[in-house]
C-alpha positions as CSV (number, residue, x, y, z in Angstrom):
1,X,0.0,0.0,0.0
2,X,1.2,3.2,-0.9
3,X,1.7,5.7,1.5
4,X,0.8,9.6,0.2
5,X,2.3,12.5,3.0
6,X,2.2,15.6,1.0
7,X,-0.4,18.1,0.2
8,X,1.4,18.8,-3.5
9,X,1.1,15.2,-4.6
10,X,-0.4,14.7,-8.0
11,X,-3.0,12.4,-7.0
12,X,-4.2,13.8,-3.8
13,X,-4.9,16.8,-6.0
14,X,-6.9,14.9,-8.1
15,X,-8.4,13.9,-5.3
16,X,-9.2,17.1,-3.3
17,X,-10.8,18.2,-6.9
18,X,-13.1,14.6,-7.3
19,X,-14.7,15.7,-3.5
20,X,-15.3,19.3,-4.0
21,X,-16.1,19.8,-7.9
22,X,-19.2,18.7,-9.8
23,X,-17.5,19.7,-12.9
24,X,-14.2,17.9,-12.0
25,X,-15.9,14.8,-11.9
26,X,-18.5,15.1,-14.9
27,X,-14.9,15.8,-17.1
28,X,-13.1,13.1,-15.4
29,X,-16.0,10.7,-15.4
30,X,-14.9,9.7,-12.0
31,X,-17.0,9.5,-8.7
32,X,-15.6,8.7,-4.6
33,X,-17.3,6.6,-2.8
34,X,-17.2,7.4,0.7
35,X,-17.9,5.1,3.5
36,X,-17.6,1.4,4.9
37,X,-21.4,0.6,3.0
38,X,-20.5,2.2,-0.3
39,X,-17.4,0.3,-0.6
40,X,-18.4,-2.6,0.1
41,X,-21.9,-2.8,-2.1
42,X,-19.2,-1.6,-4.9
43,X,-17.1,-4.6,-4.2
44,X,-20.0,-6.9,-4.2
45,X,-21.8,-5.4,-7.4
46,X,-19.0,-3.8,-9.2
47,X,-15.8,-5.5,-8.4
48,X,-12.4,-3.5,-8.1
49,X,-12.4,0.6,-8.2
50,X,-9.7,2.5,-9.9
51,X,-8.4,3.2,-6.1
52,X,-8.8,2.4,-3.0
53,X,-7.9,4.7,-0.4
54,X,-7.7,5.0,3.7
55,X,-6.4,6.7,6.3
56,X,-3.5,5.8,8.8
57,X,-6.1,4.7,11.8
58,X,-8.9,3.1,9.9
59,X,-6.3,0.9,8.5
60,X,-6.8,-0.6,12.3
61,X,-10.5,-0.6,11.9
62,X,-11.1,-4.5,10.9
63,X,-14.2,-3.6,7.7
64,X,-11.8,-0.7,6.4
65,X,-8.6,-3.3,6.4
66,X,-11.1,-6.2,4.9
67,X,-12.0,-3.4,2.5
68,X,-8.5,-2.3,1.2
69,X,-7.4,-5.9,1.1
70,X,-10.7,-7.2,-1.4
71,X,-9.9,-4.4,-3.6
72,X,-6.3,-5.2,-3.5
73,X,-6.8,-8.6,-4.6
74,X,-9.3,-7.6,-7.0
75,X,-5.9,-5.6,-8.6
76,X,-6.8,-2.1,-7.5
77,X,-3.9,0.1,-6.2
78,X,-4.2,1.6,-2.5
79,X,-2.8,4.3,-0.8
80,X,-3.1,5.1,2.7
81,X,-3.1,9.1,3.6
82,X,-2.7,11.1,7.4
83,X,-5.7,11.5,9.0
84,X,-5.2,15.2,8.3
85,X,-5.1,14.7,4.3
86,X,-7.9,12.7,4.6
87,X,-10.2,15.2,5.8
88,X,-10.2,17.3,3.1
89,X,-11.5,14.6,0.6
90,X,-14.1,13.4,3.2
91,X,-17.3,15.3,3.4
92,X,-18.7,12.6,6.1
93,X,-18.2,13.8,9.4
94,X,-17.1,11.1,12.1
95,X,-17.0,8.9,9.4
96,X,-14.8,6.0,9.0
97,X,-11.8,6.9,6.6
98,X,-12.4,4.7,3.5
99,X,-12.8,5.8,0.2
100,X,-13.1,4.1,-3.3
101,X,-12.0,6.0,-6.5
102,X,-14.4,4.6,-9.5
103,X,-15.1,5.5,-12.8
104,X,-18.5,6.5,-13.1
105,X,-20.5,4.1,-14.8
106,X,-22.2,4.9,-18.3
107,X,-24.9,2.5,-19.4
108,X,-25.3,1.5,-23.3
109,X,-27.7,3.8,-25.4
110,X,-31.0,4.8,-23.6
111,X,-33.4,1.4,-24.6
112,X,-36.6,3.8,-24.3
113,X,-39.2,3.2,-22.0
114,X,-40.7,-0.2,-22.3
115,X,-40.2,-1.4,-18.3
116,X,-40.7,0.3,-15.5
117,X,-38.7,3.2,-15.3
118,X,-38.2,6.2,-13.7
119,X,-38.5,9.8,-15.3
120,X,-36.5,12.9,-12.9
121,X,-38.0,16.1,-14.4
122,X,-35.7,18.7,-12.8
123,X,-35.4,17.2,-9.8
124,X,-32.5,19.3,-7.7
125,X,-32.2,18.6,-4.4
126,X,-29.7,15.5,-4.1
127,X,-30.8,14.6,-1.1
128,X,-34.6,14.1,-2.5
129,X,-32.7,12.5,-5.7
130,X,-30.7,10.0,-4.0
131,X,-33.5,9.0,-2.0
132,X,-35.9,8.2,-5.0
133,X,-33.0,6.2,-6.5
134,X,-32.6,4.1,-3.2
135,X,-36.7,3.4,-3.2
136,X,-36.7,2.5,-7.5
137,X,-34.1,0.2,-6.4
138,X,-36.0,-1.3,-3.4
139,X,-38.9,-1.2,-5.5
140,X,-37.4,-3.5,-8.5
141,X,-37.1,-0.3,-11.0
142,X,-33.7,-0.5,-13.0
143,X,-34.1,2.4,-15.6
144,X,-33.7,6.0,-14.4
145,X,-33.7,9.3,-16.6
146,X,-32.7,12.6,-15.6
147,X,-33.5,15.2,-17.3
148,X,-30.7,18.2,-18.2
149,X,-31.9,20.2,-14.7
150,X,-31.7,17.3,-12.3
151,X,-28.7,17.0,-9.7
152,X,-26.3,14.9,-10.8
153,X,-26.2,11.7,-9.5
154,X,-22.8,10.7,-9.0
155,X,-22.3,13.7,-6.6
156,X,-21.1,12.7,-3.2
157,X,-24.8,13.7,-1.3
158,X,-26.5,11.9,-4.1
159,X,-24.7,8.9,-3.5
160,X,-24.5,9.1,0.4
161,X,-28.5,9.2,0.2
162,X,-28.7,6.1,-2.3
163,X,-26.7,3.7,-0.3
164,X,-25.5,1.7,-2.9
165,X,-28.8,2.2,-5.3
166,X,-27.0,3.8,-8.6
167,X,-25.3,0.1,-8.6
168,X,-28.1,-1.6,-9.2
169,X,-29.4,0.7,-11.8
170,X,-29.3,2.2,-15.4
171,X,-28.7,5.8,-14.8
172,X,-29.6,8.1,-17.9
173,X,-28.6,11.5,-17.4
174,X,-29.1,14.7,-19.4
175,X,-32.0,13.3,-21.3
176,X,-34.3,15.0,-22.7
177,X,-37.4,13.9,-21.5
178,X,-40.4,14.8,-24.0
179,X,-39.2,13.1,-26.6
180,X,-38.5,9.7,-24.4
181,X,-42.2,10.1,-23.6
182,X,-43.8,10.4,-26.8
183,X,-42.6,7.3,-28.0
184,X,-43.1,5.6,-24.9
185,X,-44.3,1.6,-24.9
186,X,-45.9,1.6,-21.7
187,X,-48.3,3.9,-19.7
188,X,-46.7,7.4,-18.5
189,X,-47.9,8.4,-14.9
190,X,-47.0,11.8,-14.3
191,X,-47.0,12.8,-10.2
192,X,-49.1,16.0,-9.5
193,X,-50.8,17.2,-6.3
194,X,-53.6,18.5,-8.9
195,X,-54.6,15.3,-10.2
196,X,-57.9,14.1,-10.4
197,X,-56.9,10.8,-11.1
198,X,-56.4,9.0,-7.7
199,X,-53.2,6.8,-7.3
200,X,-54.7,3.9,-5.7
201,X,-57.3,3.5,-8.3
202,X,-54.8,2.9,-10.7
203,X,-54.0,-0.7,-12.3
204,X,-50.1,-0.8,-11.5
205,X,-49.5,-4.4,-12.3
206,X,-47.4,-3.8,-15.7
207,X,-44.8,-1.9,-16.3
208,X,-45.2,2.0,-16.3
209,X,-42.9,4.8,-16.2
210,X,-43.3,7.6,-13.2
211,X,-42.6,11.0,-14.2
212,X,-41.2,13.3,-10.8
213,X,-40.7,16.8,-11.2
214,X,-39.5,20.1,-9.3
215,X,-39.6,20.5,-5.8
216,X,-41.6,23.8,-6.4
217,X,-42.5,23.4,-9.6
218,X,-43.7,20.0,-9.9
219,X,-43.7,18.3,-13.5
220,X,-43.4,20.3,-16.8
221,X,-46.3,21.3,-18.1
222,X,-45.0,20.1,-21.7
223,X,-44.9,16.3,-19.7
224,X,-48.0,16.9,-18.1
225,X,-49.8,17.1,-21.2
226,X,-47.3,14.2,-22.9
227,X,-48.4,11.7,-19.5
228,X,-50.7,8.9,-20.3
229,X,-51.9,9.3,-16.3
230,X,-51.8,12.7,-14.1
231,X,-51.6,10.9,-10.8
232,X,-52.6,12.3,-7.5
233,X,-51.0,10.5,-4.1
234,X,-53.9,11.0,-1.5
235,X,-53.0,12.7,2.0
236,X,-55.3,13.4,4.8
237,X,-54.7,17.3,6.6
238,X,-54.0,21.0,5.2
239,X,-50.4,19.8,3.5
240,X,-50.3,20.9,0.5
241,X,-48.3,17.8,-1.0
242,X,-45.5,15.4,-0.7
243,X,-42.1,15.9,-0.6
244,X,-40.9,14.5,-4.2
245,X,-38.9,11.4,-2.5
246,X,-42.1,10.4,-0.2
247,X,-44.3,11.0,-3.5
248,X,-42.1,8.5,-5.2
249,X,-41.6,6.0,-2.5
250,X,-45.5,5.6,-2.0
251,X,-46.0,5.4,-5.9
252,X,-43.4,2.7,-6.2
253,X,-44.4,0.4,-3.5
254,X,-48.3,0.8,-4.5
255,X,-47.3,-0.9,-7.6
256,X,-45.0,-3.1,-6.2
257,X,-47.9,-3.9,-3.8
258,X,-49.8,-4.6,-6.9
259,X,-47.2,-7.0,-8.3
260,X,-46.8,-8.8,-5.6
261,X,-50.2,-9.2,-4.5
């Protein structure tokens, strides 16, 4: 394992830049994973990262040492870094010092929607998007498109809030989304706390695609209109709707309910 002690090294550089800069890592096409459970659910789903790196005292933490070692023998480099360096590629705090370098995975060409899939209509919060990714995976979606205005997903808070989700998934992003729905195979259910249509009276055992939108402004009108189904989650009191992640959570598992009943 190699050891890195200085602030000027090339790759700790690199590094610094991956856990700061959105646009370092959309023109690097790299991600960090950071975190005992990301690492791990990359080693068991993904196999080796690019690079493995740790800090001086969680080397003596037994997970992070059974981490660096898998990756090791999967033939992925490691370096170990002062607990000082590390720091300032961590954005978890009182988190345990492991972190994988990947490359960002980039599915084949978009297959259109003909299974369940998930449509992210300027969706910005990555909180609220990681979330939704972590419930399509629960829920046995694999397709997710993101539109040019979402956040994007391979961002450090997206990928904290997913827990593993994006490697389980197709992840489209900077699709434009109109044009995916008109020529949709399957049924387009468009969330919208305006709805008349009801969600529960819906017929969810086949595949559909669920359109989420804005936090404030909901879906596009332009998808709205597109949408086979405006779809309406009931709620009892004077809230005026759903927080987008809930929305999507109780959409999903209402038709996995479906399925599986």
């Amino acid at each position: 394992m190699k050891s890195i002690t200085s602030r000027d090294n090339a790759f700790y550089k690199e590094l610094k830049a991956l856990a700061t800069s959105s646009q370092a890592r959309r023109k690097s096409g790299l991600s960090l994973l950071d975190g005992v459970h990301l690492c791990q659910s990359w080693l068991e789903l993904r196999g080796a990262p690019v690079h493995c790196v740790v800090s001086e005292a969680a080397l003596a933490n037994p997970e992070v040492a059974a981490i660096a070692a898998g990756a090791e023998a999967a033939g992925a480099p490691a370096s170990v870094l002062p607990d000082a360096l590390f720091g300032a590629i961590s954005q978890v705090e009182h988190g345990v010092h492991v972190v994988f370098l990947v490359a960002s995975p980039v599915p084949d060409k978009a297959p259109g929607l003909v299974e369940s899939s998930v449509l992210l209509d300027g969706v910005q919060d990555p909180g609220n998007v990681g979330s939704i990714l972590r419930s399509a995976a629960a829920s046995g979606i694999r397709q997710v498109y993101c539109s040019p205005g979402t956040a994007f997903c391979w961002s450090p808070k997206v990928l904290r809030a997913a827990m593993g989700a994006h490697f389980v998934l197709d992840i489209f992003e900077n699709i434009e989304l109109a044009p995916l729905v008109r020529s949709a195979g399957i049924p387009v259910l468009a969330t919208s706390g305006y709805a008349a249509e009801r969600l529960y009276a819906l017929d969810l055992r086949r595949p559909v695609a669920w359109v989420l939108g804005h936090e404030g402004q909901g879906v596009s009108q332009e998808l709205l209109a597109l949408a086979t189904h405006r779809v309406a989650v009931p709620h009892a009191g004077k809230v005026e709707s759903l927080n987008v992640a809930a929305c999507a959570a109780v959409c999903f598992f209402e038709q996995l309910r479906q399925l599986q009943a």
